[in-house]
MIDOSE-1310 file (N, C-alpha, C; in nm, 2 decimals, decimal comma, always signed):
residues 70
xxxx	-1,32/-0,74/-1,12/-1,19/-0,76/-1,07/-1,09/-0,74/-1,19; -0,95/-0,65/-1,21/-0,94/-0,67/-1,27/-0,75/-0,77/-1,31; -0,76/-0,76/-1,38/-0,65/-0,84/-1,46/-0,48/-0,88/-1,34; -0,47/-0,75/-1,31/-0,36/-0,75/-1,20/-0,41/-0,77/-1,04
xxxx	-0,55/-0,77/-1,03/-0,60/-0,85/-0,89/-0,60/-1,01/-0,94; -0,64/-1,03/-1,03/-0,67/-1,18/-1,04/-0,55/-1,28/-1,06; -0,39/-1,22/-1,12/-0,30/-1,27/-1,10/-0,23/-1,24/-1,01; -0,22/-1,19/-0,93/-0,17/-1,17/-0,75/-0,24/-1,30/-0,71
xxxx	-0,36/-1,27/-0,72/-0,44/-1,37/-0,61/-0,39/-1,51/-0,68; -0,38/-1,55/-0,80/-0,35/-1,67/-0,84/-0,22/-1,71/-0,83; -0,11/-1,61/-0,83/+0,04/-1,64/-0,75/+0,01/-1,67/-0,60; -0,04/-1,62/-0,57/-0,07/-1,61/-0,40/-0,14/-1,79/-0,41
xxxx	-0,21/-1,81/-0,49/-0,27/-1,96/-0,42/-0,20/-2,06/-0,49; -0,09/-2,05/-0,62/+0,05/-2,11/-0,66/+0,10/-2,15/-0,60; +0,15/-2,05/-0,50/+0,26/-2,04/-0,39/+0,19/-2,13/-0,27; +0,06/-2,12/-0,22/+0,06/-2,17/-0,11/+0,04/-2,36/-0,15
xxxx	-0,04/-2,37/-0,29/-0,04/-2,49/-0,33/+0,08/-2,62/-0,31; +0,22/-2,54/-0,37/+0,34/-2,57/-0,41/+0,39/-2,58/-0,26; +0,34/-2,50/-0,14/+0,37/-2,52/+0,05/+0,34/-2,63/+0,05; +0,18/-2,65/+0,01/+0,13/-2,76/+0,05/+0,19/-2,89/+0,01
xxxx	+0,25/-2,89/-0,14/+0,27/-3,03/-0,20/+0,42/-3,08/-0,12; +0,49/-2,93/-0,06/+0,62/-2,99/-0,01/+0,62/-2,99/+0,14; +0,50/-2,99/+0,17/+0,47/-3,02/+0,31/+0,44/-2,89/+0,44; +0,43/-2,78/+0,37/+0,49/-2,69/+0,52/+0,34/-2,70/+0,58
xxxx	+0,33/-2,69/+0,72/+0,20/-2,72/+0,78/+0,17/-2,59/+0,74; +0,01/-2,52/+0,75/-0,01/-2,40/+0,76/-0,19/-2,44/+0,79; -0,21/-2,36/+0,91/-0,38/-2,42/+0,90/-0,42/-2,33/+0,86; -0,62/-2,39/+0,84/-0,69/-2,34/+0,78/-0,71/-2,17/+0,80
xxxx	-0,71/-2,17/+0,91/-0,77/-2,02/+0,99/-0,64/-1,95/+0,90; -0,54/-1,94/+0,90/-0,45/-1,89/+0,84/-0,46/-1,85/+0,72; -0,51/-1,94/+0,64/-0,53/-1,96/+0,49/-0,65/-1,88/+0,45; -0,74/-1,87/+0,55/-0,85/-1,77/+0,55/-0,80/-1,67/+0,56
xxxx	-0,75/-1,60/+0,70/-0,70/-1,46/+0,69/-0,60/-1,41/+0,60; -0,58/-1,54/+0,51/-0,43/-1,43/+0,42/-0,50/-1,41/+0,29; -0,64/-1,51/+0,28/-0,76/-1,47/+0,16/-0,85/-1,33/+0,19; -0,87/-1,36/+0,28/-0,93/-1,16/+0,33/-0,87/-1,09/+0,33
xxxx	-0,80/-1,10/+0,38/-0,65/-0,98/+0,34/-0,62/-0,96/+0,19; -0,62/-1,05/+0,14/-0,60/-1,04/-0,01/-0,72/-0,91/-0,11; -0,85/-0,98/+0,00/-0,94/-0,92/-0,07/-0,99/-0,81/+0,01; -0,92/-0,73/+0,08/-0,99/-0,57/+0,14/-0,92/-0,51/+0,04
xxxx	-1,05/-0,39/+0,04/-0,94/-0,25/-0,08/-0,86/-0,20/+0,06; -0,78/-0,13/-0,03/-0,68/-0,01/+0,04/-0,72/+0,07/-0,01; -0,71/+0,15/+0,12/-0,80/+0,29/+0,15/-0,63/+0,37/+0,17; -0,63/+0,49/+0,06/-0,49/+0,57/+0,12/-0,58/+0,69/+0,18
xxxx	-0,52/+0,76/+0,27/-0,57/+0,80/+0,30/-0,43/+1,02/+0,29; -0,50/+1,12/+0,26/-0,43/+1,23/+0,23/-0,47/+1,34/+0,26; -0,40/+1,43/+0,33/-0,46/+1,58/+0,37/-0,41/+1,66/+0,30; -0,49/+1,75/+0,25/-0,48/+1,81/+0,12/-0,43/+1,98/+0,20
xxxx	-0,42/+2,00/+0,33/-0,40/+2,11/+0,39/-0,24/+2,10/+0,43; -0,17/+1,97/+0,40/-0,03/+1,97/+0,43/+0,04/+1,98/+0,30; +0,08/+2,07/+0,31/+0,18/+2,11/+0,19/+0,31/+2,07/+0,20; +0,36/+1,96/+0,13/+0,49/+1,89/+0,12/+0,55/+1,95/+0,03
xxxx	+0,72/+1,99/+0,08/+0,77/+2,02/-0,04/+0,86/+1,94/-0,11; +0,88/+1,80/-0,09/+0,91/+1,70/-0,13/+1,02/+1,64/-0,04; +1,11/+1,74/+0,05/+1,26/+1,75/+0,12/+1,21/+1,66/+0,26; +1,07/+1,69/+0,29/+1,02/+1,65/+0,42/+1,02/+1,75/+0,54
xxxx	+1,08/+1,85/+0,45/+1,07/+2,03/+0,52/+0,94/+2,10/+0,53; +0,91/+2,15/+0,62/+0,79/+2,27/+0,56/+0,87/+2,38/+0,59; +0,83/+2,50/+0,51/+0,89/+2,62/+0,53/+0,79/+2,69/+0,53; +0,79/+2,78/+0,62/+0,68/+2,93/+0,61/+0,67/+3,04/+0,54
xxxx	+0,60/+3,01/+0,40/+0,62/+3,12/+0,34/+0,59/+3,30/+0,43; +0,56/+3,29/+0,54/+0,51/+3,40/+0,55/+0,70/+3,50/+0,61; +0,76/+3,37/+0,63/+0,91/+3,44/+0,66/+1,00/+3,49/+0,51; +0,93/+3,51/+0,41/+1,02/+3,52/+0,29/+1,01/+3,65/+0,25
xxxx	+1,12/+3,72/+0,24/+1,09/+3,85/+0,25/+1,01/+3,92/+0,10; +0,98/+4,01/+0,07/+0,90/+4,08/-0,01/+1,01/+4,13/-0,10; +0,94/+4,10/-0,27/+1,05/+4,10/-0,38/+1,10/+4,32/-0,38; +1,20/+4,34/-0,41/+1,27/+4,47/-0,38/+1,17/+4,54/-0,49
xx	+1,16/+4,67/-0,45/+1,07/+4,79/-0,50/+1,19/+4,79/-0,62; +1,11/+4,82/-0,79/+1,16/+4,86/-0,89/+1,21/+5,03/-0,89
């Protein structure tokens, strides 16, 4: 685990500690699923066949005309 999972997760049980000392109800089941959550990887997921051109455009190179005869 490294260094930036282990202090998330210890802000994260700071925080809920610091709920608890000032009262906010929150049940268990709750407290469970926001620890599982904590701990699934993220999966990104990318198709390497879509070519972005950063604008959010695609354009068809096949419409660009052919550079002029020397």
């Amino acid at each position: 685990m490294s260094v930036k999972s282990r202090l998330r997760t210890l802000a994260c049980c700071g925080i809920l500690e610091m709920a608890a000392v000032i009262g906010v109800p929150m049940r268990p089941e709750q407290i469970q699923d926001l620890m599982r959550t904590l701990n699934e990887p993220k999966i990104a997921r990318t198709n390497p066949d879509d070519s972005n051109r950063g604008d959010g455009l695609k354009t068809d190179d096949s419409r660009v005309p052919p550079p002029a005869p020397k």
